[in-house]
C-alpha positions in Angstrom: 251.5 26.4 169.9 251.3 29.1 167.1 248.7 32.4 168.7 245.8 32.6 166.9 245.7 36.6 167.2 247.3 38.3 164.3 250.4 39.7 165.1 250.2 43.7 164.4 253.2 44.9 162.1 252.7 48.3 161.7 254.4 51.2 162.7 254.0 52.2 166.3 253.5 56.3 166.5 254.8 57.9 169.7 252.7 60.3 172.0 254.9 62.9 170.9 254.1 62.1 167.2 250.8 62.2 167.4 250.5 65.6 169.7 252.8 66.8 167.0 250.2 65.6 164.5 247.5 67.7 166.3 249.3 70.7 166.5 250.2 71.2 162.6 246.6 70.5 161.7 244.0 72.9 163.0 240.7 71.6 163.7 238.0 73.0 161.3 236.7 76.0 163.3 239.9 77.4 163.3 240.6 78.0 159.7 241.1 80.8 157.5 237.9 80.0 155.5 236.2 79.5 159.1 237.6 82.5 160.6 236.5 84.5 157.5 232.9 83.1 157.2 232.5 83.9 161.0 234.2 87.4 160.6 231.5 87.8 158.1 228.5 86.5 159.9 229.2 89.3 162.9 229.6 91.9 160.5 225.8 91.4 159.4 225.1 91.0 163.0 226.9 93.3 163.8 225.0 95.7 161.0 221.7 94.5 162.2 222.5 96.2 165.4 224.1 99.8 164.1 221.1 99.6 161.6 218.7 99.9 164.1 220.6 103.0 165.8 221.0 104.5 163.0 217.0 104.3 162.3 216.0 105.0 165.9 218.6 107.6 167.0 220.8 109.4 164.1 218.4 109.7 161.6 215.0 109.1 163.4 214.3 112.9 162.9 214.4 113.4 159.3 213.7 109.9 158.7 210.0 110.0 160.2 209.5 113.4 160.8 210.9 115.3 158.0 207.6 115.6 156.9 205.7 116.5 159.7 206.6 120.3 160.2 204.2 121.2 160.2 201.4 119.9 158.3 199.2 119.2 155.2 202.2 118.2 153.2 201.3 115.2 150.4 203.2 111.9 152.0 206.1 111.2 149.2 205.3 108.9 146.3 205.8 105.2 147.3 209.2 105.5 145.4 210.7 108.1 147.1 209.7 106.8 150.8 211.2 104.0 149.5 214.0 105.7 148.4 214.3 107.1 151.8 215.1 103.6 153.6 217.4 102.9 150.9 219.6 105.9 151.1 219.9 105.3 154.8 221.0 102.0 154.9 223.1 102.1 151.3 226.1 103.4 153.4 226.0 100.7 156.2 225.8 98.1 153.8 229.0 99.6 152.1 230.8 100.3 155.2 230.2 96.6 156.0 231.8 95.5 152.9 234.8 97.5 153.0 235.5 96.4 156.4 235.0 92.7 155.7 237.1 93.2 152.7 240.0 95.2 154.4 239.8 92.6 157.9 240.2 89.2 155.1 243.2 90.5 152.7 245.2 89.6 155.9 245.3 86.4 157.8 246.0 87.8 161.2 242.7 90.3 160.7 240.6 87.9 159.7 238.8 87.3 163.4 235.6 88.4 165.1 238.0 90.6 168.0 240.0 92.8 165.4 236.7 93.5 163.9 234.7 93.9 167.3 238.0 96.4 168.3 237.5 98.4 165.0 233.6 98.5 165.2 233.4 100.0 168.8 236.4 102.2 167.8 233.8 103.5 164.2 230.6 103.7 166.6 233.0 105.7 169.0 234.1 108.3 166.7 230.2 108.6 164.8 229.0 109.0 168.4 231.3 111.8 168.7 230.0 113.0 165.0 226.6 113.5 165.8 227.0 115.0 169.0 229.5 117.4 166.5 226.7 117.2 164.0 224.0 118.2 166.8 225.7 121.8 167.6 226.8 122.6 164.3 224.5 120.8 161.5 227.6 119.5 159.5 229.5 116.5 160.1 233.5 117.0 161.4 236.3 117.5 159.7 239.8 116.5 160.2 240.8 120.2 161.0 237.8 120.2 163.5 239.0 117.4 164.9 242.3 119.0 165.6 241.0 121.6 166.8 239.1 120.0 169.5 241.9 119.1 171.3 242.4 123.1 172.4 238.6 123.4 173.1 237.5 124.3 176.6 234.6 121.6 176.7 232.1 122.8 179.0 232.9 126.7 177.7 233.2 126.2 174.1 231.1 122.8 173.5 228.9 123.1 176.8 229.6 119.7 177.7 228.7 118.6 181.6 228.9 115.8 183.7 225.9 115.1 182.4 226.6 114.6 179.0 229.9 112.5 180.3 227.4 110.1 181.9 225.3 110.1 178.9 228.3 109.0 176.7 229.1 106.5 179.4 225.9 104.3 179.0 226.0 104.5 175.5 229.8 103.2 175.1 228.2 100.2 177.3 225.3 99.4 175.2 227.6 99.2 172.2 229.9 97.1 173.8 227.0 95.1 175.2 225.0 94.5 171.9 228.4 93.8 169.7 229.8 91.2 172.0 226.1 89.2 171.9 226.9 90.0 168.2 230.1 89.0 168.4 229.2 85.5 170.3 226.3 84.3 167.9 228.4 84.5 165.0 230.8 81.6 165.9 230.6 78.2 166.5 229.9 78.8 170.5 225.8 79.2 170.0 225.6 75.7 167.6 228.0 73.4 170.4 226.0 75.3 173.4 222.9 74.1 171.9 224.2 70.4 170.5 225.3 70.2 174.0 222.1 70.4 175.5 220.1 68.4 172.7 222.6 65.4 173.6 222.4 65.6 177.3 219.3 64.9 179.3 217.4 67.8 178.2 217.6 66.3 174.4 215.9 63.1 175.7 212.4 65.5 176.8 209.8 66.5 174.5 211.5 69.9 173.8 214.5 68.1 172.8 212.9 65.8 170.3 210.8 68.8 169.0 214.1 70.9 168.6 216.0 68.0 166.5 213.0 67.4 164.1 212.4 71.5 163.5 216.3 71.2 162.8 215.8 68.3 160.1 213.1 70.3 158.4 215.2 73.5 158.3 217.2 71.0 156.4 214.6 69.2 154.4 213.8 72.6 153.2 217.0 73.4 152.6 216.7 77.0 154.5 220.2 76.7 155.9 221.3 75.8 152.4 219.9 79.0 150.8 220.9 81.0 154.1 225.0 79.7 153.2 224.3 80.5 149.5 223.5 84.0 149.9 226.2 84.2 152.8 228.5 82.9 149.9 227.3 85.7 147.5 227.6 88.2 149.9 231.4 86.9 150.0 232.1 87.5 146.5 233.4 90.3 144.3 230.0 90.7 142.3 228.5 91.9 145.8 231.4 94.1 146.6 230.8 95.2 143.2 227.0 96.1 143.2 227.3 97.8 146.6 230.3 100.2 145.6 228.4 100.9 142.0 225.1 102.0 144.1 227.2 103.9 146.2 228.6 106.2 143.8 225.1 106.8 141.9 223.4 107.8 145.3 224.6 111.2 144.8 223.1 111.4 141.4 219.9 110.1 142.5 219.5 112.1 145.6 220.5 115.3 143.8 217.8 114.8 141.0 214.9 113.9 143.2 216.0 117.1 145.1 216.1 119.6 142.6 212.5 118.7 142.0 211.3 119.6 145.6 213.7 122.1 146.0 212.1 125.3 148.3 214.4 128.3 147.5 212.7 129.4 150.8 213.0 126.3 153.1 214.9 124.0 154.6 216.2 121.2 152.6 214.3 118.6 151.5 213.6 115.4 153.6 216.1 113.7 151.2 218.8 116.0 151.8 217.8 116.2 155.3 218.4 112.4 155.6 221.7 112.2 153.5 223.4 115.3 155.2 222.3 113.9 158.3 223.8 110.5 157.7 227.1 109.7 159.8 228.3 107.2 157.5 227.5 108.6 154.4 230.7 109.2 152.1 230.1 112.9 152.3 233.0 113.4 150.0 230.6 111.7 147.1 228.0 114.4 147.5 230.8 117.1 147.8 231.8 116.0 144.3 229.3 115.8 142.6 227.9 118.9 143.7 231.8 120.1 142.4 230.4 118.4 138.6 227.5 120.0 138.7 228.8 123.6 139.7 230.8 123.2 136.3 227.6 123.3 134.5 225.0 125.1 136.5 224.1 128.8 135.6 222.6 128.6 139.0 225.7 127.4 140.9 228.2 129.7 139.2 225.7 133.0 139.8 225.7 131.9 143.6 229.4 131.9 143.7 229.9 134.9 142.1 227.5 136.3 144.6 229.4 134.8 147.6 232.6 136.4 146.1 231.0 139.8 145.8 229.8 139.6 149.7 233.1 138.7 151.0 234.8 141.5 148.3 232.4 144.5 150.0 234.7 146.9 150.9 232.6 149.1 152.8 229.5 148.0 154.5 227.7 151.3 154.8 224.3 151.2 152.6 225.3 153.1 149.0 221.2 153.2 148.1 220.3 156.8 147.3 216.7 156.5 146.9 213.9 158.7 148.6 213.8 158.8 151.8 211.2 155.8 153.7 210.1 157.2 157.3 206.8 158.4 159.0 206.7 161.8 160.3 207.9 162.2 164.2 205.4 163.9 166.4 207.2 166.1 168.8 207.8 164.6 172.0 205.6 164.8 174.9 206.5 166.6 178.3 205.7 163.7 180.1 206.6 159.8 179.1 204.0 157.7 177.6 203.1 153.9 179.1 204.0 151.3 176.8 201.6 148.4 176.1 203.1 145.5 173.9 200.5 143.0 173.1 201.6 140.1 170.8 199.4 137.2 169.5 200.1 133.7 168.6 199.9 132.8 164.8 199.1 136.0 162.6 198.7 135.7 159.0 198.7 139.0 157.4 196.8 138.3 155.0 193.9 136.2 156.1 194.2 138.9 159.4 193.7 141.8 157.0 190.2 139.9 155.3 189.1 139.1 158.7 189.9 142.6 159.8 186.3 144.1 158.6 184.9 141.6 161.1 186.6 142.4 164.1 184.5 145.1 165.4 187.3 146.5 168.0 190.4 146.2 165.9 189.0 147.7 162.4 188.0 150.7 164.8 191.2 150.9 166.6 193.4 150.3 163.5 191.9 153.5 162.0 194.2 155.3 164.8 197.3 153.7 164.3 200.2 153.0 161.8 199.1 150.2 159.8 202.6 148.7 159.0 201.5 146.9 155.5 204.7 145.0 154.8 205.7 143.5 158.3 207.9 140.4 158.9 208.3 138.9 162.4 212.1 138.4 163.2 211.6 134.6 162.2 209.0 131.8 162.2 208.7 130.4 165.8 207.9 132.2 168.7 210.4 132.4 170.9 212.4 134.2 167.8 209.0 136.6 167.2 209.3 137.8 170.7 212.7 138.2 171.2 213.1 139.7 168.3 210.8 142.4 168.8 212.0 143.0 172.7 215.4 143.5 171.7 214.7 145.8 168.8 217.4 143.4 166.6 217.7 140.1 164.8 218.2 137.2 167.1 221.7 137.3 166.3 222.0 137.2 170.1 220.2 133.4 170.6 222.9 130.5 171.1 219.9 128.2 172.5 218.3 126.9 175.9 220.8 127.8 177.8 221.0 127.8 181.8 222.5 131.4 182.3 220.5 134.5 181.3 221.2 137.5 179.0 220.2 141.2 179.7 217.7 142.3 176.7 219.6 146.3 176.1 216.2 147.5 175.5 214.8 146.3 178.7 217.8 147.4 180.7 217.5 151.0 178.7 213.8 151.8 179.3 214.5 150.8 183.3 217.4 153.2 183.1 215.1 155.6 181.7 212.7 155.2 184.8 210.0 152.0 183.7 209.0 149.8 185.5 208.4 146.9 183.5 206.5 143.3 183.5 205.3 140.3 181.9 202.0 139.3 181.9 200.8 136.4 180.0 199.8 132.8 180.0 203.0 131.3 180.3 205.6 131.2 177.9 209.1 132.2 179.6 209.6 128.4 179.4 209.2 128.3 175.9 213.0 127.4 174.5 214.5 129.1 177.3 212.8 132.7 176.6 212.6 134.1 180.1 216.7 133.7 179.7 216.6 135.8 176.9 213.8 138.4 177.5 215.8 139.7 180.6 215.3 141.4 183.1 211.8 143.0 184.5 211.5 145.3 186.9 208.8 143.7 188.6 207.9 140.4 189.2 206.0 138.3 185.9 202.7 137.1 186.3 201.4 133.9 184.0 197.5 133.4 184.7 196.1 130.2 183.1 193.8 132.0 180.7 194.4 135.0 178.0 191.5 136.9 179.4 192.7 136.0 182.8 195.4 138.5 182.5 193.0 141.4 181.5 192.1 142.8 185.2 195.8 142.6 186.1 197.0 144.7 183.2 194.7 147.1 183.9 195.8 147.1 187.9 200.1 147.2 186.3 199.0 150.2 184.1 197.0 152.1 186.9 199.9 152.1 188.8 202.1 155.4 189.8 205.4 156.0 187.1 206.3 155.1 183.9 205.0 151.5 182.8 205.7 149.0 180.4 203.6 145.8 179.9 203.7 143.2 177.8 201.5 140.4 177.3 200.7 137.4 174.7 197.5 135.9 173.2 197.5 131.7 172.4 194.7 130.9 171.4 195.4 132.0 167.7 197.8 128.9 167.9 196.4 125.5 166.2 194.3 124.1 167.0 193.0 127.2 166.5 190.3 127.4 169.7 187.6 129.8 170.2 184.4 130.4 172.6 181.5 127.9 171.7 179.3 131.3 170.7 177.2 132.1 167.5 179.2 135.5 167.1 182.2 133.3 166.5 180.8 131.1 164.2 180.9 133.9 161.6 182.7 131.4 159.0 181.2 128.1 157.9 182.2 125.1 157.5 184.4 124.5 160.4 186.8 121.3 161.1 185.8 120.7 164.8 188.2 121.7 167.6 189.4 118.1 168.1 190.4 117.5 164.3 193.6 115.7 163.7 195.9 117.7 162.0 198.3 115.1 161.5 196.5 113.6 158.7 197.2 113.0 154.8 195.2 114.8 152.3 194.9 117.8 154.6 194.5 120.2 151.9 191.0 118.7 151.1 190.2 120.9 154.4 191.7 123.8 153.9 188.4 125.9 153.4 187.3 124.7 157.0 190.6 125.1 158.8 190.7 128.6 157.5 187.3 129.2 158.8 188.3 128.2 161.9 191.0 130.2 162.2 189.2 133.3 161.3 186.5 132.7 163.7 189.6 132.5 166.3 190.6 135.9 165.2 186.8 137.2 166.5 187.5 135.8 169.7 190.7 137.1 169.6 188.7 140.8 169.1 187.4 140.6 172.6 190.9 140.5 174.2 192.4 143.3 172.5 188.7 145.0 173.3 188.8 144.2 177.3 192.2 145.5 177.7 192.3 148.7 175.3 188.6 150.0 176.3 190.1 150.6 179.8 193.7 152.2 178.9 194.4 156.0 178.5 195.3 156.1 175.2 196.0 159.7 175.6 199.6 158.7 177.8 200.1 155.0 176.0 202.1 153.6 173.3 200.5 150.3 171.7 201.6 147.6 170.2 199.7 144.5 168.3 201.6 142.1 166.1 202.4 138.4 165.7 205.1 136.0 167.0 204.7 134.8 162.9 203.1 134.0 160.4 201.0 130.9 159.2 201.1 129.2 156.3 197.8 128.1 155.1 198.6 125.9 152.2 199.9 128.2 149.8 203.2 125.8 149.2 201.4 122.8 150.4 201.9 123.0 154.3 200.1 124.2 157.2 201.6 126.0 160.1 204.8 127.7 161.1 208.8 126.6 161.5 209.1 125.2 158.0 210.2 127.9 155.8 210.5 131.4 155.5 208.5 132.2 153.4 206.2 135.4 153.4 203.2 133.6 154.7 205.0 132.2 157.9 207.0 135.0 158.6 204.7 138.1 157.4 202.5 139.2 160.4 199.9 142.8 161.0 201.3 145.2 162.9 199.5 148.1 164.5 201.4 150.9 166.1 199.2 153.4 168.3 201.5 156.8 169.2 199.7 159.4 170.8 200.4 162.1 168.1 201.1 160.7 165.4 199.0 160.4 162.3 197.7 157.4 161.7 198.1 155.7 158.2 199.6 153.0 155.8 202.9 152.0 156.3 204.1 150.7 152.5 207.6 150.5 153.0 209.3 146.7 154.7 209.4 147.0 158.5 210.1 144.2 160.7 209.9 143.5 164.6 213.7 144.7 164.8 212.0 148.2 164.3 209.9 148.5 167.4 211.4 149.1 170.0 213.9 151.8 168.1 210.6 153.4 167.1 209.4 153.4 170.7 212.7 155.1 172.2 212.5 157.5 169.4 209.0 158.7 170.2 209.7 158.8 173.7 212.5 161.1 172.6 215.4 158.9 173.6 218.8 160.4 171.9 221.2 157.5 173.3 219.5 153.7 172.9 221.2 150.6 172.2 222.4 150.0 168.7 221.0 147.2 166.9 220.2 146.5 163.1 216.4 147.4 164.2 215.7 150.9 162.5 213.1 153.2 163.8 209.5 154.6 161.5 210.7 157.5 161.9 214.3 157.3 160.8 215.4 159.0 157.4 216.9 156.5 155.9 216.5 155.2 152.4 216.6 151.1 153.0 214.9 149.1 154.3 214.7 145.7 155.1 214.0 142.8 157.4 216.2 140.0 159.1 214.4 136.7 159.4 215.8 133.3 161.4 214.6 129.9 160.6 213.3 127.8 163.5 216.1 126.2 165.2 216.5 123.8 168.2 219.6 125.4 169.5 221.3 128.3 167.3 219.7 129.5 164.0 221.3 128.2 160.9 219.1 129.3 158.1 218.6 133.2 157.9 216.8 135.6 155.1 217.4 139.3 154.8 213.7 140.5 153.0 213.6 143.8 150.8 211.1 145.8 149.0 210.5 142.8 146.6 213.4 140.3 147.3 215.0 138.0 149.4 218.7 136.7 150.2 218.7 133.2 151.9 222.0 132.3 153.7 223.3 129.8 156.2 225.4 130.0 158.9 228.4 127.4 160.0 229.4 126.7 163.4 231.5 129.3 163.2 229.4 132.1 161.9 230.5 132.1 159.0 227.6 132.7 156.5 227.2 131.5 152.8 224.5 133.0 150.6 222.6 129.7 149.4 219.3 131.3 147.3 218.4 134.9 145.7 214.7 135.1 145.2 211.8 137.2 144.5 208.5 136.8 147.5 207.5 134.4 145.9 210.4 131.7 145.7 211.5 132.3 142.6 214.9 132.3 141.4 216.6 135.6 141.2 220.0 136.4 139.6 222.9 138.2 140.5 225.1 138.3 137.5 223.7 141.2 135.8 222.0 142.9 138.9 224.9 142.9 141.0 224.7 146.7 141.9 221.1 145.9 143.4 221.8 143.0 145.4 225.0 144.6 147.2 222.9 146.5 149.9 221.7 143.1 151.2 224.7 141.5 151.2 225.8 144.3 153.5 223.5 143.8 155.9 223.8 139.8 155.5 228.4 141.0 156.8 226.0 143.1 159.5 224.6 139.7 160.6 227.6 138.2 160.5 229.7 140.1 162.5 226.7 140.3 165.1 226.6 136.7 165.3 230.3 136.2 165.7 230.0 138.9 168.4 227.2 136.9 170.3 229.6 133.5 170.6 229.5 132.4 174.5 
């Protein structure tokens, strides 16, 4: 009897076949087209991620906060804060194309660990950048890189365990957040979750909710339109677009920055941004500034006046004009005291209206020097102080750092006999100060209160031997605060003491901040009253000055630390010398000069040598050395004439470049054609420079 089941005639395949079969065709997550659409998918994660360092930690500073210092600046147009968030992600945008490009030419690249390996590798090294960028304000270059390798760390880059730690933890957030990254990119994240929608949890309510929010991702074709612009972003045309913005960034950024260009200032908050940018192509801007030198009057006068200040030959000063110095009284038998008292904030100018009003100081001024054309040593404090305590620039600063230096002037006058000491509201904490402004005699005393330290000035100054004291007024700092009092409520309107200065449209105010501000100066009266009314005058030297200036509006900005400019870095200066006549003082002086002119009264033959001159000094230059406002060591210096100023920066490795010649005022002097003129202040600006290379820890 015939079977009724069919009888099968076809080829019988082998176990061996068939594993054969499964080995020479991949499954479909493995491909090259899979591989490459996953490698692809953790780059933008992997973008998302570096993005949001970049924003929150390389460029957070400049990014939402170049505005702020200090205040009353316009915000930027719509476009240009815009603009901003465009030219700091351009170059993360381009750096993930070139890598997806360079990791999918090859088929042995193409996978989510070479590109993991090569994007901790990049955060590694721009880690290592900005920490570079942080000490020196210019990203490294391959010779710095070298050279780092014959560095002492912790001598020559003051690196600690500390800082190894720090490094440490961030290494492991990177590798943290890429490898989540990493994972969600492939096909682990979809069969995790299919898993659990098809096993008992996919039978619940949350299940069933899941799978339908999954259909109508579908139904409305999001993941469609997610995999089309996935597939654009995979295509030449993208490459394309990316690399031609890329190469007009320059261009852009260079146009909207010669309009907001301060000859006086720091850079703009554009140039802030795209200098401070660890992976912008640097080289771009490099050359197109290269292009533009070509052309630019500007560009080619600077460089000829860079070549003339490296050519100088000699750097003693070759003016032969009349001589600028105030008659020396003769000195006294017996040392004078020496009172230094320094307020927070002066404005020359808006000092110098006010003046009338202060019944004390316009008295008291009549007896002293009345230095006319005064600069602070800079526009922060710490800078105004130890500028004026070392009798020099603040060539000398390298930062808030742990050890202390010896100030040669206070180390002088104790060799001379003094006993010296600080008395103020506290501010040896400020940036480190008390490490610089080193060391007194006796020990410093820092009441809570400006008038707090009156009784115990008197008491220092009552006291047997040679004496020098110095204390500091705040309360001319913003907000500006004086005693509730009719008698210093000269000036009307007023913005109240709890107005937010961090506001737009601030200018709209500035008739009532001013006010303010002057009535602060009649409080301020009573200070310098309660201490002077009590000192012999007949046996003590006096100082008052500023720390700095104040800028009240006069390029769009209120406050201090943002330019140098003569309203922030112009400050009164009234020096009382028993026996000598009182008067104008017409020619520049800066803080540099005081204490030389104190050791010069006081008859002092030998004292430290510093670029400070003395009043009394024959000489027939004369100028001023100002510092920009620095976290660590200054960058951006000035040297201020009769009616000029040379800007110039310095590199990590004190090497200076003359970036703008300018009248007071900002504007753009030349030096082709007035070379002869300019040649004295590029001697002093070598003068700075070899100080500052002497200064290196």
């Amino acid at each position: 009897m015939q079977s009724s089941s069919a009888i099968d005639e076809s080829p019988k395949v082998t176990s061996a076949e068939l594993l054969d079969a499964q080995a020479k065709s991949l499954p479909e997550w493995s491909t090259f087209e899979a591989r490459r659409r996953r490698t692809l998918i953790f780059l933008l994660f992997a973008a998302v991620y570096v993005g949001y360092h970049l924003i929150t930690h390389w460029v957070e500073y400049p990014l939402f906060r170049g505005d702020w210092y200090y205040f009353g600046g316009d915000p930027p147009p719509w476009y240009e804060y815009g603009y901003r968030w465009f030219l700091t992600l351009l170059p993360l945008a381009a750096w993930a194309g070139i890598l997806f490009f360079m990791l999918t030419r090859v088929s042995v690249l193409t996978h989510r660990r070479i590109a993991f390996i090569v994007l901790v590798l990049g955060l590694v090294f721009f880690e290592g950048n900005m920490r570079w960028f942080q000490m020196s304000q210019k990203h490294a270059t391959w010779n710095e890189i070298r050279a780092l390798f014959n560095f002492d760390a912790s001598a020559d880059l003051g690196l600690s365990a500390s800082h190894y730690e720090e490094m440490a933890w961030q290494l492991g957030y990177h590798l943290g957040f890429l490898a989540i990254c990493a994972f969600c990119a492939g096909p682990e994240p979809r069969s995790c979750i299919w898993a659990i929608w098809n096993g008992p949890l996919g039978r619940t309510h949350f299940g069933r909710v899941g799978r339908r929010f999954y259909r109508a991702i579908v139904l409305l074709w999001i993941e469609a339109a997610v995999f089309r612009v996935l597939g654009w972003l995979d295509s030449k045309a993208a490459f394309a677009c990316i690399g031609m913005l890329v190469m007009i960034d320059p261009v852009v950024i260079w146009t909207m920055d010669k309009e907001k260009q301060d000859n006086q200032a720091e850079r703009t908050v554009l140039r802030q941004i795209a200098d401070t940018n660890p992976l912008r192509f640097q080289s771009l801007d490099r050359t197109w500034d290269r292009v533009v030198f070509s052309f630019s009057p500007e560009s080619q006068d600077l460089a000829a006046a860079n070549t003339a200040l490296r050519g100088l030959e000699s750097l003693e000063i070759s003016s032969q004009g009349p001589l600028l110095a105030v008659p020396k009284r003769n000195v006294p038998a017996r040392p004078d005291n020496i009172l230094i008292l320094q307020a927070e904030t002066l404005n020359a100018e808006v000092f110098y209206q006010t003046l009338p009003d202060m019944p004390f100081l316009s008295k008291f001024s009549q007896k002293c020097l009345r230095l006319k054309r005064h600069f602070a040593s800079g526009n922060a404090t710490h800078y105004g102080i130890m500028g004026l305590m070392h009798g020099s620039p603040v060539t000398f600063f390298t930062g808030p750092r742990e050890y202390y230096r010896h100030n040669p002037y206070q180390t002088h006058l104790h060799e001379k006999g003094y006993k010296t000491r600080l008395i103020s509201r506290s501010i040896l904490s400020h940036h480190k100060l008390g490490h610089y402004v080193y060391p007194w005699t006796e020990p410093t005393s820092e009441p809570s209160g400006d008038f707090k330290c009156v009784p115990e000035i008197h008491e220092e100054l009552s006291k047997p031997g040679l004496r020098l004291v110095y204390s500091f007024y705040h309360a001319t700092h913003y907000p500006y605060d004086h005693d509730d009092e009719p008698r210093f409520q000269k000036y009307l309107p007023e913005v109240d003491y709890k107005f937010s200065y961090n506001r737009s449209g601030l200018f709209e105010w500035k008739e009532q901040i001013v006010n303010r501000y002057k009535n602060t100066l009649l409080n301020m009266d009573d200070w310098y009253r309660d201490i002077l009314q009590k000192v012999d005058l007949s046996k003590t030297i006096v100082i008052i000055t500023g720390d700095h200036g104040e800028e009240f509006f006069q390029h769009g900005r209120l406050g201090h630390c943002s330019s140098l400019n003569i309203h922030q870095t112009m400050t009164p200066c009234l020096v009382y010398i028993p026996g000598v006549e009182p008067g104008d003082v017409t020619f520049v002086t800066s803080h540099a000069d005081i204490m030389p002119t104190i050791a010069d009264a006081l008859g002092h033959e030998k004292k430290p040598e510093t670029l400070g001159q003395s009043l009394f000094a024959p000489v027939s230059f004369r100028y001023a050395v100002l510092s920009h406002f620095d976290y660590s060591k200054c960058k951006l210096w000035a040297v201020a004439t009769d009616d000029r100023m040379a800007v110039f920066e310095r590199d990590y490795w004190d090497n200076v470049e003359i970036t703008s010649l300018t009248d007071w005022n900002g504007q753009q002097q030349a030096y082709i054609g007035d070379a002869e003129i300019w040649h004295d202040r590029f001697r002093i600006i070598r003068r700075v420079e070899g100080e500052l290379r002497a200064s290196r820890d």
